[in-house]
C-alpha positions as a printed Julia matrix, in Angstrom:
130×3 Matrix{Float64}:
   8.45  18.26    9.61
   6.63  15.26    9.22
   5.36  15.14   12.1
   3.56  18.26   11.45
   2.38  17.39    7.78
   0.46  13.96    9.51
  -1.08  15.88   11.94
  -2.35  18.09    9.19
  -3.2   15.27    7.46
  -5.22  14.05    9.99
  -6.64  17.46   10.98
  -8.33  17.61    7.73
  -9.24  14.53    7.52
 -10.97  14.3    10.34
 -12.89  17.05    9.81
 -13.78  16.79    6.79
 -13.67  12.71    5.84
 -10.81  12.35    3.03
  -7.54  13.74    3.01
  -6.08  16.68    1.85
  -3.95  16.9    -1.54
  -0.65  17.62   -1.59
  -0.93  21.27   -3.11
  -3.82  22.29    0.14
  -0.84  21.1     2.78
   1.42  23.64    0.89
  -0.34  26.26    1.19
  -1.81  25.72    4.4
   1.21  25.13    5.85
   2.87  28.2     4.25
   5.79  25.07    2.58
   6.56  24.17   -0.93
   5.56  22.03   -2.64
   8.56  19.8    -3.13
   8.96  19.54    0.7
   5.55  18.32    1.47
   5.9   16.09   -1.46
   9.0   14.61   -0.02
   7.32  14.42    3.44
   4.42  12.69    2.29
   7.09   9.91    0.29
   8.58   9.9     3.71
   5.06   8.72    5.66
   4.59   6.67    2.44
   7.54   4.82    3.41
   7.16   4.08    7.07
   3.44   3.05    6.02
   1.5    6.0     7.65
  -0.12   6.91    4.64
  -0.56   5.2     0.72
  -0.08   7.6    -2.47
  -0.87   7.51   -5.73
   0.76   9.52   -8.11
   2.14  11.94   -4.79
  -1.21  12.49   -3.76
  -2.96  10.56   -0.52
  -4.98   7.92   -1.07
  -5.27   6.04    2.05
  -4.43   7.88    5.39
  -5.57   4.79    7.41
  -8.6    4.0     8.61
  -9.88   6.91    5.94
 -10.31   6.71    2.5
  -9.23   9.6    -0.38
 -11.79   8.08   -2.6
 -15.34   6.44   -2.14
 -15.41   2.84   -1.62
 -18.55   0.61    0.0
 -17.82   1.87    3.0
 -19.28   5.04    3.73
 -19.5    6.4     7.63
 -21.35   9.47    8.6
 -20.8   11.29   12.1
 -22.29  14.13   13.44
 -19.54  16.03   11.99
 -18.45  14.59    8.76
 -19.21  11.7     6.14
 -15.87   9.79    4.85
 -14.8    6.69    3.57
 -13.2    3.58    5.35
 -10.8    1.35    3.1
 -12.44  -1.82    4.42
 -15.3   -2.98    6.79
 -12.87  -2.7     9.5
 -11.66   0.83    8.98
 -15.29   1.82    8.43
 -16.08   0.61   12.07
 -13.28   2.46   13.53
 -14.05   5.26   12.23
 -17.84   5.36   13.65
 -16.78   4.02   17.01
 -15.7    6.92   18.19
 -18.01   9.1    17.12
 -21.1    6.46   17.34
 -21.11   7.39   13.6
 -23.39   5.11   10.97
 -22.03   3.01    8.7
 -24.19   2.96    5.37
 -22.93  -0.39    3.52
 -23.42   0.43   -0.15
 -23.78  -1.63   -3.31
 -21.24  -1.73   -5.53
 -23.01   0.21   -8.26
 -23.11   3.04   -5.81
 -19.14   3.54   -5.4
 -16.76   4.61   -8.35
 -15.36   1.67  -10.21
 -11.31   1.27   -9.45
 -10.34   2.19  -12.48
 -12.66   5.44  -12.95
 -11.15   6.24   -9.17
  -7.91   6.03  -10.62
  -8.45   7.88  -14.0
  -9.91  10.78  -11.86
  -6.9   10.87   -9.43
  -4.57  10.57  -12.53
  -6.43  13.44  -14.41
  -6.19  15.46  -10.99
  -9.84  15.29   -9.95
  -9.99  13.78   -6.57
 -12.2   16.5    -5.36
 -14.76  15.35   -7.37
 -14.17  11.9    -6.73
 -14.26  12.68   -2.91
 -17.67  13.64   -3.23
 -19.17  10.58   -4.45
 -18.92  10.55   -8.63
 -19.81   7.43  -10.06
 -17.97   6.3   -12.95
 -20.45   4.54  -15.41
């Protein structure tokens, strides 16, 4: 099974630049909850993927939340975790990394207080926190 929740994972993620939360796996995947949860734990632990609170922040080289490195491709716009994940992800697709300053990216701590308060959609789609 968790072989087929990371290539879920991935298949949303790569179409559409951040990865899915837990409860969109479940019900795409017709599971419960409680098994993807344990799945993802699982990936967690043989470093595949990084949670937060049981939902994905980092599902390497892609990033659940905005950070200064922002790729677009032809078919998507995501996040890498670092400069380097950033270029991997535009290789590829000959995508365009767009360095930004650090004004333009969601402070850590608003990041986390929107994951925490269940609002990583919104923080996938650029919020600032001011």
């Amino acid at each position: 099974m968790d072989e087929e929740v990371r290539w879920h994972v991935y298949d949303v993620t790569m179409r559409e630049g951040a990865p899915p939360l837990a409860s969109r796996l479940s019900e795409s995947m017709g599971r419960p909850l409680t098994e993807i949860s344990a799945s993802l734990e699982r990936l967690a632990a043989a470093r595949m993927l990084v949670l937060r609170d049981g939902e994905i922040l980092m599902a390497g080289p892609f990033s659940a939340v905005p950070t200064p490195f922002r790729v677009t491709t032809p078919g998507f716009s995501g996040y890498g975790n670092c400069i380097w994940d950033a270029l991997g992800i535009a290789a590829p697709e000959r995508g365009v990394l767009h360095p930004q300053p650090i004004e333009e990216v969601v402070r850590v701590e608003e990041r986390e207080r929107l994951l925490r308060d269940g609002k990583r959609e919104r923080v996938a789609r650029g919020a600032r926190g001011r």
